[in-house]
SEDOZA-486317 format. One line per 10 residues: number of its first residue (from 1); their letters; for each residue x, y, z of N, C-alpha, C. Coordinates in Angstrom, 3 decimals. Layout:
REM residues N
NUM> A> X:Y:Z:X:Y:Z:X:Y:Z  ...
//
This chain:
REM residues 300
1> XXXXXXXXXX> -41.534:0.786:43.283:-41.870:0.625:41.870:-41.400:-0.739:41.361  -40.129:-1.237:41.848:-39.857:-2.377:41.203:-40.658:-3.451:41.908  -40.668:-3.556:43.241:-41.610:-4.468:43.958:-42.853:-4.870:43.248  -43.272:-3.911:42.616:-44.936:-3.740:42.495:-44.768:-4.047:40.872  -43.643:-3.592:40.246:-43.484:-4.904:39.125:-43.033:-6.014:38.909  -42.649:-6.748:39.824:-42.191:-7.673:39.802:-43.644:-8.681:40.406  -44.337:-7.923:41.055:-45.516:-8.963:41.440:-46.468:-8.736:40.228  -46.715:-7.807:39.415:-47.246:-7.990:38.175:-46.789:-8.991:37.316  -45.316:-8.680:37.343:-44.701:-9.527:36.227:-44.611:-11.605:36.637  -44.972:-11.703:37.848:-45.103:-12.852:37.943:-46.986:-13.284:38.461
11> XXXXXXXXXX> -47.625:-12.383:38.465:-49.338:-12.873:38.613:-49.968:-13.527:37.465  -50.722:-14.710:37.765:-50.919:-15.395:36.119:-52.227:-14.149:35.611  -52.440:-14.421:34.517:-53.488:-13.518:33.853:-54.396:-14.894:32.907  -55.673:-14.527:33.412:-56.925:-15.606:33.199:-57.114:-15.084:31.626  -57.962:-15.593:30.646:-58.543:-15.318:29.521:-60.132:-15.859:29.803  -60.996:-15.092:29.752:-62.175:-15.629:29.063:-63.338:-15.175:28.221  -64.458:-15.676:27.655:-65.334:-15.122:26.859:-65.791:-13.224:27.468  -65.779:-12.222:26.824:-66.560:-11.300:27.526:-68.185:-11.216:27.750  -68.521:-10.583:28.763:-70.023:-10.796:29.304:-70.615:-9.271:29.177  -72.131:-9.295:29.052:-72.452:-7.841:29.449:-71.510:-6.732:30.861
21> XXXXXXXXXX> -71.348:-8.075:32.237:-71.385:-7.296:32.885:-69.845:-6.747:32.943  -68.987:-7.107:32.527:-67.341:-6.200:31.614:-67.699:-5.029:30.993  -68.769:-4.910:30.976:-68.685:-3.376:30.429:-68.182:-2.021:31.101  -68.721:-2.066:32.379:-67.769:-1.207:33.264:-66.485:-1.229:33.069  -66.059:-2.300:33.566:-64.404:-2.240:33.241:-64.016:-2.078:32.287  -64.923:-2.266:30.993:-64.450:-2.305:29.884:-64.284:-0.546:29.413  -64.839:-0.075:30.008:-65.418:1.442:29.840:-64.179:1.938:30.358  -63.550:1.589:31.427:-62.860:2.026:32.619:-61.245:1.943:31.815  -61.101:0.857:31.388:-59.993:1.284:30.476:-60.358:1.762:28.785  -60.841:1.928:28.794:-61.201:3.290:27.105:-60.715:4.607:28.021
31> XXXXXXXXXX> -61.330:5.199:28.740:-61.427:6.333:29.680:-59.718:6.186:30.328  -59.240:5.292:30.638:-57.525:5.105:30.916:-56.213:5.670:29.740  -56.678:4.985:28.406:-56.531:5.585:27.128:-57.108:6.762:26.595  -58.016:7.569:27.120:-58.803:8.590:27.257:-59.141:8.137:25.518  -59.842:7.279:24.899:-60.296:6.609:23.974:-62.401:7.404:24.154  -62.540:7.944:23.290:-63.826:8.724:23.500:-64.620:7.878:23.608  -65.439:6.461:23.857:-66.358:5.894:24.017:-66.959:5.961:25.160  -68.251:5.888:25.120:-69.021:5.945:26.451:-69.593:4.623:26.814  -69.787:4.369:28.006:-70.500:2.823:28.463:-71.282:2.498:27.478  -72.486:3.462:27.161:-73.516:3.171:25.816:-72.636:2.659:24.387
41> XXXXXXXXXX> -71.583:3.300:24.322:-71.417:2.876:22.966:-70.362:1.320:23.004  -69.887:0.865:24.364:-70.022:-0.224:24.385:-70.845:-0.953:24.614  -71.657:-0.821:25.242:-73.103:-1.682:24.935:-73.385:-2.252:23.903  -73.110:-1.175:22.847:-74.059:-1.134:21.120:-72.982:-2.566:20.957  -71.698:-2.292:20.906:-70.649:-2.974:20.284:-70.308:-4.550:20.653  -71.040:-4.693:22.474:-70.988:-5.704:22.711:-71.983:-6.800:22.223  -73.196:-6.086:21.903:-74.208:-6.634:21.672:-74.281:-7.324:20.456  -73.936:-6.578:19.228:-73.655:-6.679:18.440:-72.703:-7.907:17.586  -71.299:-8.285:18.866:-70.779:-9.238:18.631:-70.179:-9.864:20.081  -69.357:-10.644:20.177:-68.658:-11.332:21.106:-67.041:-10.716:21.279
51> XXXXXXXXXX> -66.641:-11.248:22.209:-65.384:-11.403:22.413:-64.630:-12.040:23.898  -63.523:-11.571:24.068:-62.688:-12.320:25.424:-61.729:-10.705:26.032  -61.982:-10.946:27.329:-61.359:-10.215:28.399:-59.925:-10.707:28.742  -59.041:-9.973:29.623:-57.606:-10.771:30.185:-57.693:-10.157:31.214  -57.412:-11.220:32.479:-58.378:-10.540:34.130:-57.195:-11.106:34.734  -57.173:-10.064:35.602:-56.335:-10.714:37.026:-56.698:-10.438:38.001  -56.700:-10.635:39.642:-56.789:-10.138:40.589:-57.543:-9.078:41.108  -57.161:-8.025:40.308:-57.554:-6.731:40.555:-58.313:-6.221:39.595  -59.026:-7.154:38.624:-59.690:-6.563:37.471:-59.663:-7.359:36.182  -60.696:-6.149:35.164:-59.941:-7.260:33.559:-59.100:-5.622:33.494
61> XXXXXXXXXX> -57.861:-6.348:32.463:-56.970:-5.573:32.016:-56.701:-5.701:30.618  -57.646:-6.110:30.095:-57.645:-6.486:28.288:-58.760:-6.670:28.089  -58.779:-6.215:26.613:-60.537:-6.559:26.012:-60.055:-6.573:24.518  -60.202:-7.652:24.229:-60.578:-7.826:22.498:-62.493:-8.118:22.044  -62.785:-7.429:20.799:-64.307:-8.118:20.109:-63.791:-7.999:18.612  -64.880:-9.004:18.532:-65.248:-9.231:17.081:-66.593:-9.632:16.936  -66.775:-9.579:15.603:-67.880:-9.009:14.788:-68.097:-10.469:13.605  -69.409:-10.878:13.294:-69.077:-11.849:11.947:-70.176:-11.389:10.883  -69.167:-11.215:9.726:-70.478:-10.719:8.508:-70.868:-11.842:7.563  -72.297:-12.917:7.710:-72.408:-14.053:6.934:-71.353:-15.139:7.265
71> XXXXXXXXXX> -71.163:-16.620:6.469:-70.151:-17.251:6.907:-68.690:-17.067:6.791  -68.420:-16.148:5.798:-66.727:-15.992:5.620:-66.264:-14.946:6.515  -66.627:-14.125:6.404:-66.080:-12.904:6.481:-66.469:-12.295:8.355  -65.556:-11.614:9.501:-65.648:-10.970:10.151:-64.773:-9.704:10.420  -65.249:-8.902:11.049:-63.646:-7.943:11.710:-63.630:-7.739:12.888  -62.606:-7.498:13.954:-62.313:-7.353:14.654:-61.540:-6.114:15.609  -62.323:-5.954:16.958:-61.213:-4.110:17.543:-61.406:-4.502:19.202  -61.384:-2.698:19.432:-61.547:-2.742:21.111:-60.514:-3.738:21.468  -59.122:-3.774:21.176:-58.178:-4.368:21.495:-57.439:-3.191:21.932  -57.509:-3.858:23.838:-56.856:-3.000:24.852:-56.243:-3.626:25.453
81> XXXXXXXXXX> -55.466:-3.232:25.812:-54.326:-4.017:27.475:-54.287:-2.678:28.070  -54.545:-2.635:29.575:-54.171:-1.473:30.333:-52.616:-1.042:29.976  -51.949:0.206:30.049:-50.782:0.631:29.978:-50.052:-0.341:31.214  -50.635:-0.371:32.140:-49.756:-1.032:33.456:-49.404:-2.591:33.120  -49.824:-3.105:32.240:-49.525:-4.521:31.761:-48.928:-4.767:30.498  -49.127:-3.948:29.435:-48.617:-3.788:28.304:-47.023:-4.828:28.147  -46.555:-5.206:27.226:-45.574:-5.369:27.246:-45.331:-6.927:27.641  -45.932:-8.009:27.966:-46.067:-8.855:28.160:-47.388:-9.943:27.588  -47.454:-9.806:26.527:-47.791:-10.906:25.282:-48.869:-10.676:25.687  -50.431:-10.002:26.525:-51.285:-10.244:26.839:-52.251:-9.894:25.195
91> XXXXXXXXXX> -51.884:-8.666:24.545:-52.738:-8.384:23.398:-52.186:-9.373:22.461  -51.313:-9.615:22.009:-51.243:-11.112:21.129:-51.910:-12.195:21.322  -52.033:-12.501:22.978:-52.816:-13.818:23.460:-54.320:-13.677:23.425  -54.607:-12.162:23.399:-56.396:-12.062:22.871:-56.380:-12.172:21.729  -55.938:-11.525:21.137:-56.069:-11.443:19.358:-55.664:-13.085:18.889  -55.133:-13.893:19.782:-55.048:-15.220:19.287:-56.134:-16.035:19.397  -56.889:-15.922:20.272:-58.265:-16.530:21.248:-59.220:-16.128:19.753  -59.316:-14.601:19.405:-60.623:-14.430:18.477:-60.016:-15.087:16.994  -58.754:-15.119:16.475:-58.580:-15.937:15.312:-59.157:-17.310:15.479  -58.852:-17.935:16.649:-58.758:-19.517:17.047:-60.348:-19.852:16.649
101> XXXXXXXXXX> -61.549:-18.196:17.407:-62.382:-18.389:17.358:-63.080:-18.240:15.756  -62.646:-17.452:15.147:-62.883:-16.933:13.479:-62.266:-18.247:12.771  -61.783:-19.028:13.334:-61.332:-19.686:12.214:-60.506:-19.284:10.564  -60.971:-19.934:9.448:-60.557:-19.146:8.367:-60.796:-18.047:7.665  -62.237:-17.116:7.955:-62.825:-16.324:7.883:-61.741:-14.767:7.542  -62.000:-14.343:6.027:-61.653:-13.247:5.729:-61.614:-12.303:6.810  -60.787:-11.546:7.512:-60.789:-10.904:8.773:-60.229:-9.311:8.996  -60.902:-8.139:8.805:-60.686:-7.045:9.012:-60.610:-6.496:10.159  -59.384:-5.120:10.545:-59.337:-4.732:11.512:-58.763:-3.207:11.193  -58.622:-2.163:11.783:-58.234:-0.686:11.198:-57.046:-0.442:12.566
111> XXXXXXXXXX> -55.641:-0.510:12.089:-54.549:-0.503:13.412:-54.312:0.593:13.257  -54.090:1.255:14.480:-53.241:2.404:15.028:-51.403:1.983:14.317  -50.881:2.963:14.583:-49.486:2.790:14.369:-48.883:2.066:15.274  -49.102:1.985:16.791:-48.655:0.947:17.905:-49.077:-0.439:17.642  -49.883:-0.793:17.334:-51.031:-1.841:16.833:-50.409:-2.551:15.957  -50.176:-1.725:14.925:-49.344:-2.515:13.251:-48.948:-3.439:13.793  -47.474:-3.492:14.455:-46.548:-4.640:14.263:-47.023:-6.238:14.654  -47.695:-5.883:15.455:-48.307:-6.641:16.510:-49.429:-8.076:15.209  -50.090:-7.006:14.338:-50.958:-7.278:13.970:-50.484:-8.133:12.475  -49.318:-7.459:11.947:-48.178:-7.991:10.696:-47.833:-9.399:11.446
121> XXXXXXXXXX> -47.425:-9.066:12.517:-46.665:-10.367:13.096:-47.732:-11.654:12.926  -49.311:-11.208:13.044:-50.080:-12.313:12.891:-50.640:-13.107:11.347  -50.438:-12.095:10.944:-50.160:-12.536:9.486:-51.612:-11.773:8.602  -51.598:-10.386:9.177:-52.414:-9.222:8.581:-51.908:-8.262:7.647  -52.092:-8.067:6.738:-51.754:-6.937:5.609:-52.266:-5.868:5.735  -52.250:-4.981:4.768:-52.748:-3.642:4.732:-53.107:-3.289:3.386  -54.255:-3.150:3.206:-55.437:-3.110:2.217:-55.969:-1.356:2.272  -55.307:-1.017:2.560:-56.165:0.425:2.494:-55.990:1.841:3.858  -56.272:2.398:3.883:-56.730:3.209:4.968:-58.296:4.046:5.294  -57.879:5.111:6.785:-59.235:5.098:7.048:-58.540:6.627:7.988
131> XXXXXXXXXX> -59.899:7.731:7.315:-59.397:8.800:8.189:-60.382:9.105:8.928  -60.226:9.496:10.372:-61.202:10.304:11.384:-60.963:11.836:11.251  -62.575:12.006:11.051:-62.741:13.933:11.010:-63.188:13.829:11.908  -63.159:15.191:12.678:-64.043:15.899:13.696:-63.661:17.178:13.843  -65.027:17.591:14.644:-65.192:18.933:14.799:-66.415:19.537:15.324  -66.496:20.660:15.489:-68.549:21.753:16.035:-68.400:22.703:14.759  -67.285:23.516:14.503:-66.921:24.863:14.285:-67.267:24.582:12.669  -68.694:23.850:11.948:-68.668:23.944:11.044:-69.673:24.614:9.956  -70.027:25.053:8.620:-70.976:25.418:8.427:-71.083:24.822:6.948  -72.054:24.164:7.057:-72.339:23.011:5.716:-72.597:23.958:4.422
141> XXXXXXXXXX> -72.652:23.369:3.140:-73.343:24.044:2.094:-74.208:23.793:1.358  -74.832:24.367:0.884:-76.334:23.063:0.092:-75.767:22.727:-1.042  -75.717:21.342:-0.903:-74.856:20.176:-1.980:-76.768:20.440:-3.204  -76.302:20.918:-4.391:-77.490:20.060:-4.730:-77.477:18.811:-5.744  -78.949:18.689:-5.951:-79.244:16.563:-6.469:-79.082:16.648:-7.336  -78.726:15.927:-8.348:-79.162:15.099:-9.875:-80.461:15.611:-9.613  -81.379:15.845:-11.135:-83.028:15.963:-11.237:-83.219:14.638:-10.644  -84.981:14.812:-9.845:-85.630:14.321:-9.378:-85.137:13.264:-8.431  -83.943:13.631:-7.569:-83.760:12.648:-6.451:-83.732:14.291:-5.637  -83.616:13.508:-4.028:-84.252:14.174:-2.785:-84.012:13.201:-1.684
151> XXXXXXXXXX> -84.019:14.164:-0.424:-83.447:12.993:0.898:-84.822:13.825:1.247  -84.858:12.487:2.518:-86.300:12.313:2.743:-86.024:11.371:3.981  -87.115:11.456:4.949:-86.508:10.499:6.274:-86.550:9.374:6.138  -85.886:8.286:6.983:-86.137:6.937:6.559:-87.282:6.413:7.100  -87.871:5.456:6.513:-89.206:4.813:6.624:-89.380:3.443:7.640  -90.269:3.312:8.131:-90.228:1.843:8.474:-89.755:0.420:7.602  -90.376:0.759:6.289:-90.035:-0.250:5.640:-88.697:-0.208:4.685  -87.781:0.815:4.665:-87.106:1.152:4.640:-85.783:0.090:4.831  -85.683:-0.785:5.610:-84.968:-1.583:6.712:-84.392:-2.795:5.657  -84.987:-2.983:4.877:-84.489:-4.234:3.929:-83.670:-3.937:3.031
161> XXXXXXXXXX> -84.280:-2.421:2.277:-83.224:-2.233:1.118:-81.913:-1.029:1.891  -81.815:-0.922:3.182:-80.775:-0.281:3.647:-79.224:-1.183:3.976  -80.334:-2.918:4.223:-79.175:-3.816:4.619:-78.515:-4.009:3.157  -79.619:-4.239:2.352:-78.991:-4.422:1.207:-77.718:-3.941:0.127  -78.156:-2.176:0.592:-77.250:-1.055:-0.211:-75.919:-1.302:0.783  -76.301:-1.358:2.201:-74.948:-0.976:2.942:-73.821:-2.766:2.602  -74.338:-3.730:2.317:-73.889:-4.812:2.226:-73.220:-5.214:0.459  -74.145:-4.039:-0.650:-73.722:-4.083:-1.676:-72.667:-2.882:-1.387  -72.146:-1.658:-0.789:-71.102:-1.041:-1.026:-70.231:-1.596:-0.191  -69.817:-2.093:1.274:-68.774:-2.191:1.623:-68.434:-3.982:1.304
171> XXXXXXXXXX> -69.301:-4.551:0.867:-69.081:-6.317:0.458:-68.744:-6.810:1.579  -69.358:-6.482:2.855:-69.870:-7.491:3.909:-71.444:-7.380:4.479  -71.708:-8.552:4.917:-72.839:-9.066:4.977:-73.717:-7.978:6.149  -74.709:-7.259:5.994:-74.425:-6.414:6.735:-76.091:-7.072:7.493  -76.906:-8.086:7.377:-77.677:-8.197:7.990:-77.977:-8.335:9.175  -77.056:-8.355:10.193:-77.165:-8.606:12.092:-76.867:-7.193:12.183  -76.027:-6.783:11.915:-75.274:-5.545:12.357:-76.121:-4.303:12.013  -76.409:-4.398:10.909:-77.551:-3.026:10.806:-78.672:-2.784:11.206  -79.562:-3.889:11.658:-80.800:-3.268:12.406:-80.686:-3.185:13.670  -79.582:-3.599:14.716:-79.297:-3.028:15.826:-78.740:-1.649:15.805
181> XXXXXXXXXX> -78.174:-1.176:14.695:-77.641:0.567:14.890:-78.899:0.881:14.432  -79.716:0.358:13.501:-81.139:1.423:13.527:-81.778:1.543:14.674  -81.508:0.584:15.717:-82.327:0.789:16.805:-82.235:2.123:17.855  -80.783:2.537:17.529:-80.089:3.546:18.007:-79.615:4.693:17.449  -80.086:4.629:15.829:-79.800:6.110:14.895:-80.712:6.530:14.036  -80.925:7.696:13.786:-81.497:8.149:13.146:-81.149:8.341:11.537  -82.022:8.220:10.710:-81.399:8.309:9.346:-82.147:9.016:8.179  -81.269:9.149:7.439:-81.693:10.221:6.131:-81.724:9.402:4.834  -82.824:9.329:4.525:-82.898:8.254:2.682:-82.500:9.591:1.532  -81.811:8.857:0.896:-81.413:9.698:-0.936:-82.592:9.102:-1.410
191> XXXXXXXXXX> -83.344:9.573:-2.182:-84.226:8.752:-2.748:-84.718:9.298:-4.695  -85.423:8.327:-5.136:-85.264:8.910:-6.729:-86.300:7.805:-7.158  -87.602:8.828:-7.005:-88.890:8.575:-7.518:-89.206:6.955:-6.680  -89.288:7.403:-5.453:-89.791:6.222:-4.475:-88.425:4.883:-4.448  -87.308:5.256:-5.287:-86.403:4.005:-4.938:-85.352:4.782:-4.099  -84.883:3.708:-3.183:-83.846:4.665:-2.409:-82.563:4.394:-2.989  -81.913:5.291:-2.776:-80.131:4.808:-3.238:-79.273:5.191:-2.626  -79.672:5.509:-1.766:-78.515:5.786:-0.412:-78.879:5.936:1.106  -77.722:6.681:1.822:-79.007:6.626:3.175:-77.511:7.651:4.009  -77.696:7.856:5.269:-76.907:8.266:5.960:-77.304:8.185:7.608
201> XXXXXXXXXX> -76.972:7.582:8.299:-77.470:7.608:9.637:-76.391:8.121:10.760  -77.087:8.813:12.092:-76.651:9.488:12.954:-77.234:9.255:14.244  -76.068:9.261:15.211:-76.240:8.496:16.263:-75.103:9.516:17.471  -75.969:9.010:18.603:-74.466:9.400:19.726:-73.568:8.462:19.568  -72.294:9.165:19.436:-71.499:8.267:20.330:-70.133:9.468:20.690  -69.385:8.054:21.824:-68.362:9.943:22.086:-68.562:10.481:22.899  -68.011:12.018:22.632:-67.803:13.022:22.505:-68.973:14.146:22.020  -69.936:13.057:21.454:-70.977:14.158:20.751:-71.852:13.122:19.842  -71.875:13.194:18.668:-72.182:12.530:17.529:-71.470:11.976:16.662  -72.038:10.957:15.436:-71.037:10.049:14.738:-72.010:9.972:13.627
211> XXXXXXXXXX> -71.420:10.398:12.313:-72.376:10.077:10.836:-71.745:9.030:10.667  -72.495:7.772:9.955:-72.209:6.634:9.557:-72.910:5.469:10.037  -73.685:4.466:9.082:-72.525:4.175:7.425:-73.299:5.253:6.605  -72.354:5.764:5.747:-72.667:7.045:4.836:-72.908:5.859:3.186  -73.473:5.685:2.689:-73.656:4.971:1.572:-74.542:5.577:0.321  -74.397:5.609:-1.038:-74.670:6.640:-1.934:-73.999:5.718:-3.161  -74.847:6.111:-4.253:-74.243:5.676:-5.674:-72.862:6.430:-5.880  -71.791:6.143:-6.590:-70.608:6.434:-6.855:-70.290:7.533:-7.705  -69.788:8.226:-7.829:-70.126:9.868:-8.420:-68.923:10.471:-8.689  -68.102:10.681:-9.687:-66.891:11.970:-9.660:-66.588:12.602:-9.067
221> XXXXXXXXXX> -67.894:13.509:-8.636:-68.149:14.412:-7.233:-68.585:14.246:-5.871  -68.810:13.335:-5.797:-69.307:12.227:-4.653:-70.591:13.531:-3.947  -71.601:14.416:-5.080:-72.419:15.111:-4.454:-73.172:14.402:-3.686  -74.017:13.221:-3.639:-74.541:12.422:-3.243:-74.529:12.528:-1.897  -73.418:11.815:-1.658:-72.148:11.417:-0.849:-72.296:13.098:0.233  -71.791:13.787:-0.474:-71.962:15.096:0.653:-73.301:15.783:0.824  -74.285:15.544:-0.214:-75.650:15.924:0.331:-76.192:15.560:1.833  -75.731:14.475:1.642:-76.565:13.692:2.904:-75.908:13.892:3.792  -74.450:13.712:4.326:-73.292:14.533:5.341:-73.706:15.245:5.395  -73.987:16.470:4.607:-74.694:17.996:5.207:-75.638:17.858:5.721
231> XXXXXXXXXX> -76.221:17.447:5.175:-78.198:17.276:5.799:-77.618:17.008:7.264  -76.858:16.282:7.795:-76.741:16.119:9.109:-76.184:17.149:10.040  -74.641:17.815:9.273:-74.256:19.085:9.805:-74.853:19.934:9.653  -75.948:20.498:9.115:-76.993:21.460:8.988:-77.684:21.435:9.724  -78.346:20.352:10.292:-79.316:20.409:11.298:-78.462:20.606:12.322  -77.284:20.023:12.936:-76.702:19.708:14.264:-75.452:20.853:13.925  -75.630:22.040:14.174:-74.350:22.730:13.731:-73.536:23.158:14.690  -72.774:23.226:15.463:-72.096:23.863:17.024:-72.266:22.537:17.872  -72.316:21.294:17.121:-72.071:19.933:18.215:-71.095:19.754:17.620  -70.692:18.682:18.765:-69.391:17.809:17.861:-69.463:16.488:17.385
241> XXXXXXXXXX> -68.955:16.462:16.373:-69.519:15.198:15.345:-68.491:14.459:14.893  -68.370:13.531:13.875:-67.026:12.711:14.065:-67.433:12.090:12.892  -66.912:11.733:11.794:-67.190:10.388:10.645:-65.960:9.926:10.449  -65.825:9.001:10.246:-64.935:7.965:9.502:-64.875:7.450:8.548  -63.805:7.841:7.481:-63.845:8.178:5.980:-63.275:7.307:5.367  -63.141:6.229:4.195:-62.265:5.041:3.830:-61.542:6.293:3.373  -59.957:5.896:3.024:-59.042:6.833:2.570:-59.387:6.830:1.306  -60.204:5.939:0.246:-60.243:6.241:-1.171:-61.961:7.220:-0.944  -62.629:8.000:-0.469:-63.561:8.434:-0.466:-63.828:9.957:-0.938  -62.717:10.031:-0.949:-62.387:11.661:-1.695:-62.862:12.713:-1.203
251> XXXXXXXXXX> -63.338:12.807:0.207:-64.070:13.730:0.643:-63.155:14.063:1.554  -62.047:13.729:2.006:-61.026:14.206:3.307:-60.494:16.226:3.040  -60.553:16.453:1.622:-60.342:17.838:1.262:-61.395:18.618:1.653  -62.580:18.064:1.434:-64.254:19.068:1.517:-64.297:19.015:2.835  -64.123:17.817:3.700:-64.537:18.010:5.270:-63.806:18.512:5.630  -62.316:18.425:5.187:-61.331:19.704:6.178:-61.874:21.456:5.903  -62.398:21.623:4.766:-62.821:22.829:4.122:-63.766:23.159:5.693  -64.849:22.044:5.639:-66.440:22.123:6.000:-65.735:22.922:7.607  -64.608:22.285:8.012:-64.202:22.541:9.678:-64.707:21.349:10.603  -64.446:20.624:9.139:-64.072:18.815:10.087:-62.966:18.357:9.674
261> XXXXXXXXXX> -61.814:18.824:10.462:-59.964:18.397:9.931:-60.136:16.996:10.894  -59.404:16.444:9.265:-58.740:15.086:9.670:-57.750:15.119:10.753  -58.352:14.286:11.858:-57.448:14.370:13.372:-56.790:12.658:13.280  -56.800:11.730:12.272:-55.728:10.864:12.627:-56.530:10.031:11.787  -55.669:9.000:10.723:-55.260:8.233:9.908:-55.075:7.073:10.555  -55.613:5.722:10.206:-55.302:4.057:10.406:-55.391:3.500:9.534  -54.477:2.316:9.889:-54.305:1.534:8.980:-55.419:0.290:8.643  -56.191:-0.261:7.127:-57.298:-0.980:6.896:-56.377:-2.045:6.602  -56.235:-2.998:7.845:-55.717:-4.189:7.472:-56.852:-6.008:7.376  -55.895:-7.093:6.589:-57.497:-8.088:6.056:-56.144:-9.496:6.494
271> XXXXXXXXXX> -56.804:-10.682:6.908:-55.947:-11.545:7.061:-56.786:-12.354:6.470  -55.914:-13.317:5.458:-56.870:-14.142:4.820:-57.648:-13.997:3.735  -57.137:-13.011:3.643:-57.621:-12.300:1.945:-57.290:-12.906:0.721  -57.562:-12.474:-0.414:-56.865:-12.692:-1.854:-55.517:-12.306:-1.862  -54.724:-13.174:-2.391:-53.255:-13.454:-2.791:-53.005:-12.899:-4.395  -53.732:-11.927:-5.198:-53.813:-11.616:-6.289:-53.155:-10.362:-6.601  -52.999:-9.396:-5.028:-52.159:-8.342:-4.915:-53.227:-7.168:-5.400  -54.495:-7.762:-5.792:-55.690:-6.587:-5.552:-55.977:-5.792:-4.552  -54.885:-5.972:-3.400:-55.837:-5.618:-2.237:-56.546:-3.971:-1.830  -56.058:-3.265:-2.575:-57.153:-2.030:-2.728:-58.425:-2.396:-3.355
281> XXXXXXXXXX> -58.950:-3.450:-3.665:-60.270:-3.196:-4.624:-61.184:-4.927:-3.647  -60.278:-5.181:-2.255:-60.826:-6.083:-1.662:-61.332:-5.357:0.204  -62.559:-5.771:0.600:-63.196:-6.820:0.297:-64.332:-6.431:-1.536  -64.601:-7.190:-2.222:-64.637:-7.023:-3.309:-66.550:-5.857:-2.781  -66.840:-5.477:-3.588:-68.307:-4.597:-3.598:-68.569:-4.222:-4.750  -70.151:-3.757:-4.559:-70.630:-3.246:-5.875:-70.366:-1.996:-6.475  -70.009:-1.990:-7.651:-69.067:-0.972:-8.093:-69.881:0.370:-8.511  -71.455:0.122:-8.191:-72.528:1.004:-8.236:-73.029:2.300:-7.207  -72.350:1.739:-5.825:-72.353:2.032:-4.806:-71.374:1.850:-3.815  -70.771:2.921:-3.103:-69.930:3.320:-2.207:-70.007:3.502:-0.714
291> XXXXXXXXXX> -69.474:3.351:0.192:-69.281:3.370:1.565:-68.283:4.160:1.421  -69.179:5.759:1.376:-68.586:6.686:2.253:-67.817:7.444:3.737  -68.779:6.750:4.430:-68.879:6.599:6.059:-69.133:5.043:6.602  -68.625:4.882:7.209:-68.319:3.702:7.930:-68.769:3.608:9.506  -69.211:2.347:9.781:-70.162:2.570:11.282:-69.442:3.271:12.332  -68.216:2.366:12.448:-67.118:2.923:13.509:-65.496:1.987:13.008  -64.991:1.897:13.702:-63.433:1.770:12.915:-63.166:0.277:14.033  -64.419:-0.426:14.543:-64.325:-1.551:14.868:-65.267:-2.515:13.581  -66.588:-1.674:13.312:-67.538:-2.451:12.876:-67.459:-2.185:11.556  -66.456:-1.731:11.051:-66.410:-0.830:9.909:-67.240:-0.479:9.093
//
């Protein structure tokens, strides 16, 4: 045991850009962390944005990506070091590579509790949180509408005012990033006399399935907001499904009800943000519309 760390602890470790073909390996440690992603749903994620590997000898043993929304703003995840390397600056030295690469760019990321310090040390705050539900064992209820709105499937042309709503509630740029998950989810329009005002889309990923981005006008009751969540657990009832909830979304009580208990809490941290001490009400959005559900807790 010590032999075999001591030749770890002195093997150099390479950095470079990640490629499609890291996806295996990249898969290979999620599945090490027993982290629920499947090869496919790194695919989606690689495609989507860039990042850098940390390789040695016998493999890559690190993976950082990031994501860019318009010119300011990106976020960043899929920050791994195998357990067998841990402990030797390798996840600081990725997460340094994608700042170097982001430049000054407003920069989001959602840390685990191991993660935090790591991530404080770089000079990241904490703006918020973010809870994961899941569950099969559930049975939805019929949320009903305001007069004359109705969900209805999404349309072809559909595609413009979806980037739009999802980019006016969470206040990042959501035009690259959303028509590649349409390519891969299915979705549900809120709609009110031919205008849409919300949407909800569903996709594999996992373990099963994943609702999100959940997006809807802003509501007391956030019925909206859970109409369209149901519409999905209604159809798909005895799978297992998964959303990811901003912690101000008010729905963490109803989905534990529904028999989707909150299985674990992270932290919504921003580097490079406003210095105004707003940081619950940043990145700033339209105060008309809400991001209920969130893509995934990389792409947020």
């Amino acid at each position: 045991m010590s032999e075999r760390f001591n030749e770890r602890d002195s093997e150099p470790v390479t950095y470079r850009s990640f490629t499609g073909d890291d996806i295996a390996a990249a898969h290979a440690l999620t599945v090490e962390l027993k982290w629920p992603h499947r090869a496919d749903d790194w695919r989606f994620v690689v495609q989507a944005g860039a990042g850098f590997v940390a390789e040695v000898s016998e493999g890559v043993i690190g993976t950082v990506l990031y994501w860019t929304y318009g010119a300011e703003r990106a976020s960043l995840g899929m920050v791994i070091v195998s357990p067998a390397w841990q402990g030797r600056g390798i996840g600081k030295r990725l997460m340094e590579l994608v700042l170097e690469q982001l430049g000054g760019r407003v920069t989001f990321l959602h840390a685990t509790v191991a993660g935090q310090p790591l991530y404080e040390k770089l000079g990241f705050r904490a703006v918020g949180s973010l809870d994961q539900h899941q569950g099969a064992a559930f049975q939805p209820p019929l949320v009903s509408l305001p007069p004359g709105e109705r969900l209805r499937p999404l349309g072809a042309n559909d595609a413009p005012r979806l980037i739009e709503l999802a980019s006016r509630a969470c206040g990042l740029d959501r035009s690259e990033v959303l028509p590649a998950l349409l390519g891969t989810a299915d979705g549900i329009a809120l709609d009110h006399d031919g205008e849409l005002l919300g949407f909800a889309l569903f996709r594999r990923f996992g373990r099963g399935f994943a609702i999100g981005p959940v997006v809807a006008p802003d509501a007391p009751d956030s019925s909206r907001a859970k109409a369209l969540i149901s519409h999905w657990l209604a159809l798909n009832e005895g799978m297992f499904v998964r959303i990811d909830t901003p912690g101000d979304s008010g729905l963490t009580e109803w989905l534990d009800g529904l028999g989707l208990p909150r299985v674990d809490t992270v932290v919504k941290m921003v580097l490079n943000g406003p210095d105004d001490g707003l940081v619950g009400a940043f990145p700033p959005a339209d105060a008309d519309f809400k991001q209920f559900g969130i893509i995934n807790q990389a792409l947020m």
